[in-house]
C-alpha positions in Angstrom: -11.8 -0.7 10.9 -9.4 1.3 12.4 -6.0 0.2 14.3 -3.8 2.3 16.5 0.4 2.2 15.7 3.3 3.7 15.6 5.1 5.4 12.6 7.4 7.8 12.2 7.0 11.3 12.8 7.5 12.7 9.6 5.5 10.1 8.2 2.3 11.0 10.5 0.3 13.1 8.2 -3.7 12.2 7.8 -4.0 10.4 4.1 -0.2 9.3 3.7 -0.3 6.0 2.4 2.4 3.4 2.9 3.1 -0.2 2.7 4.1 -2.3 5.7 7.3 -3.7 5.4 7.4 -5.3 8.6 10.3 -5.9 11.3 13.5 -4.3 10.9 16.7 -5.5 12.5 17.0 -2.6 14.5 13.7 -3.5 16.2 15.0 -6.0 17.9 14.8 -5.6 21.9 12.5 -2.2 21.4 9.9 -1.4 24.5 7.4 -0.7 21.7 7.4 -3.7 19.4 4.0 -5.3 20.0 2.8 -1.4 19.8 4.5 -0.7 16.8 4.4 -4.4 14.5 0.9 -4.9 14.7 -0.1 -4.8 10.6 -0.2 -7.2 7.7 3.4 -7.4 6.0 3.1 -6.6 2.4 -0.6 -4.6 2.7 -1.4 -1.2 2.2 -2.7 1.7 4.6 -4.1 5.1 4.8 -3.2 7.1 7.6 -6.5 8.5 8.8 -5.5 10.4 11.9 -2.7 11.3 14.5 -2.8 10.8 18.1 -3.1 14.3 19.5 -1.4 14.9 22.9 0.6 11.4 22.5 4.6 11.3 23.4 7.0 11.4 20.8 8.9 8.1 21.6 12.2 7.0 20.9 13.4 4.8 17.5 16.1 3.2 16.0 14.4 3.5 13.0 13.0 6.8 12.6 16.1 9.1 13.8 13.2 11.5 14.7 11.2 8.8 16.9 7.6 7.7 16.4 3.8 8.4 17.3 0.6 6.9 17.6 -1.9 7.3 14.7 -4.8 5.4 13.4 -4.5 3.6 10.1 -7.0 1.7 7.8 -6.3 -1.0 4.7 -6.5 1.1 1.7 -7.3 0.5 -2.2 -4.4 -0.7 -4.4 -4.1 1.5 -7.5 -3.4 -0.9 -10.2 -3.5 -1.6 -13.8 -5.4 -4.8 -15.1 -6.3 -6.7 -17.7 -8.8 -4.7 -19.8 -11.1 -8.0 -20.3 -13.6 -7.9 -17.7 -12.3 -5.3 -15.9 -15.6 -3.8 -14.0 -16.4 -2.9 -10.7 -17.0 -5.8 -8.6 -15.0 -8.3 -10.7 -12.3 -10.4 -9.7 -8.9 -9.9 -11.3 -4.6 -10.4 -11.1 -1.9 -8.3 -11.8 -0.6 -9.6 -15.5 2.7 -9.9 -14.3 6.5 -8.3 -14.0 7.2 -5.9 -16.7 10.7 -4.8 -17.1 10.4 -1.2 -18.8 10.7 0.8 -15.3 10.5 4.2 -17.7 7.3 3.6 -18.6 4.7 6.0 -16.6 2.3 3.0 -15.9 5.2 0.9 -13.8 4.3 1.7 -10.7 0.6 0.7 -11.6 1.2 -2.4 -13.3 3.7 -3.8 -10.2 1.8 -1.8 -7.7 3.2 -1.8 -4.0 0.9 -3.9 -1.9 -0.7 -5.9 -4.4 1.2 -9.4 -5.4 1.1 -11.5 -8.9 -0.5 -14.7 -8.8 -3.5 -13.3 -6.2 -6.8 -12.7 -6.9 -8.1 -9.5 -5.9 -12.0 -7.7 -6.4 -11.9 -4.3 -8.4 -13.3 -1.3 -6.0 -13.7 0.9 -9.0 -12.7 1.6 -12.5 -10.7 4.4 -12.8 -9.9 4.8 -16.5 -7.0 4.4 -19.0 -3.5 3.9 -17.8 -1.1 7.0 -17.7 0.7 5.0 -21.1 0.1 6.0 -24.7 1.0 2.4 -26.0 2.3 -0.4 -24.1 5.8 -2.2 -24.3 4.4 -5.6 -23.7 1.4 -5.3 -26.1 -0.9 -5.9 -23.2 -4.7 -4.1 -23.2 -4.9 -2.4 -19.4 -7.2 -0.6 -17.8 -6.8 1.8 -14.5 -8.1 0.1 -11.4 -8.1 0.2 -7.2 -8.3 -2.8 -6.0 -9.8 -3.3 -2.6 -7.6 -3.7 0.0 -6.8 -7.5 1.1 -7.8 -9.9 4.0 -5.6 -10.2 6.2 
């Protein structure tokens, strides 16, 4: 389901993915709040379209202001215990891992995806971008569908 808000301009591009952060300090008193923080902190979205025709509006934000585009919750790209690891199954993130080098980092603390939650795999993607990994721990690719809210 699609919801309207506003992002920053360079930011509006159809199938940018980002991660709400929510408020900022400098939103504070802003004309456009309820426009603009109206998503799940912490969850992931696609961008699926830009507002055509729409005002650039001002932001203390984005130095370059904001526009309306439509967003959707999107798949976490992840990396999972190997052990029934199958589309359809339920699964958590195996926890922090401290080598930030390592080319599966992002995947194994994936933005918009939190330790200690249970989340259902969307698909099975493969074998992690790794050769061998640090914490001796057997992982397979994932996306995990997107959260409730």
């Amino acid at each position: 389901m699609s919801k309207v808000t506003l992002i920053g301009v360079r930011l509006a591009e159809p199938g940018r993915e980002f991660v709400y952060q929510g408020e900022s300090t400098l939103c504070e008193g802003c004309p456009y709040r309820n426009q603009c923080l109206n998503l799940t902190e912490g969850m992931r979205y696609r961008i699926t379209g830009v507002r055509e025709n729409t005002q650039t509006l001002d932001c203390a934000v984005h130095d370059t202001g904001v526009k309306a585009v439509e967003v959707e919750p999107t798949s976490v790209p992840a990396n999972v215990a190997s052990k029934g690891a199958y589309a359809g199954s339920k699964a958590t993130l195996e926890g922090p891992c401290p080598y930030t080098e390592c080319p599966s980092h992002e995947l194994c603390v994936p933005e918009g995806a939190e330790f200690d939650t249970e989340y259902r795999i969307q698909e099975v993607v493969g074998d992690p971008p790794h050769d061998h990994c640090y914490l001796d721990r057997q992982l397979t690719r994932v996306e995990l569908e997107p959260r409730e809210k």
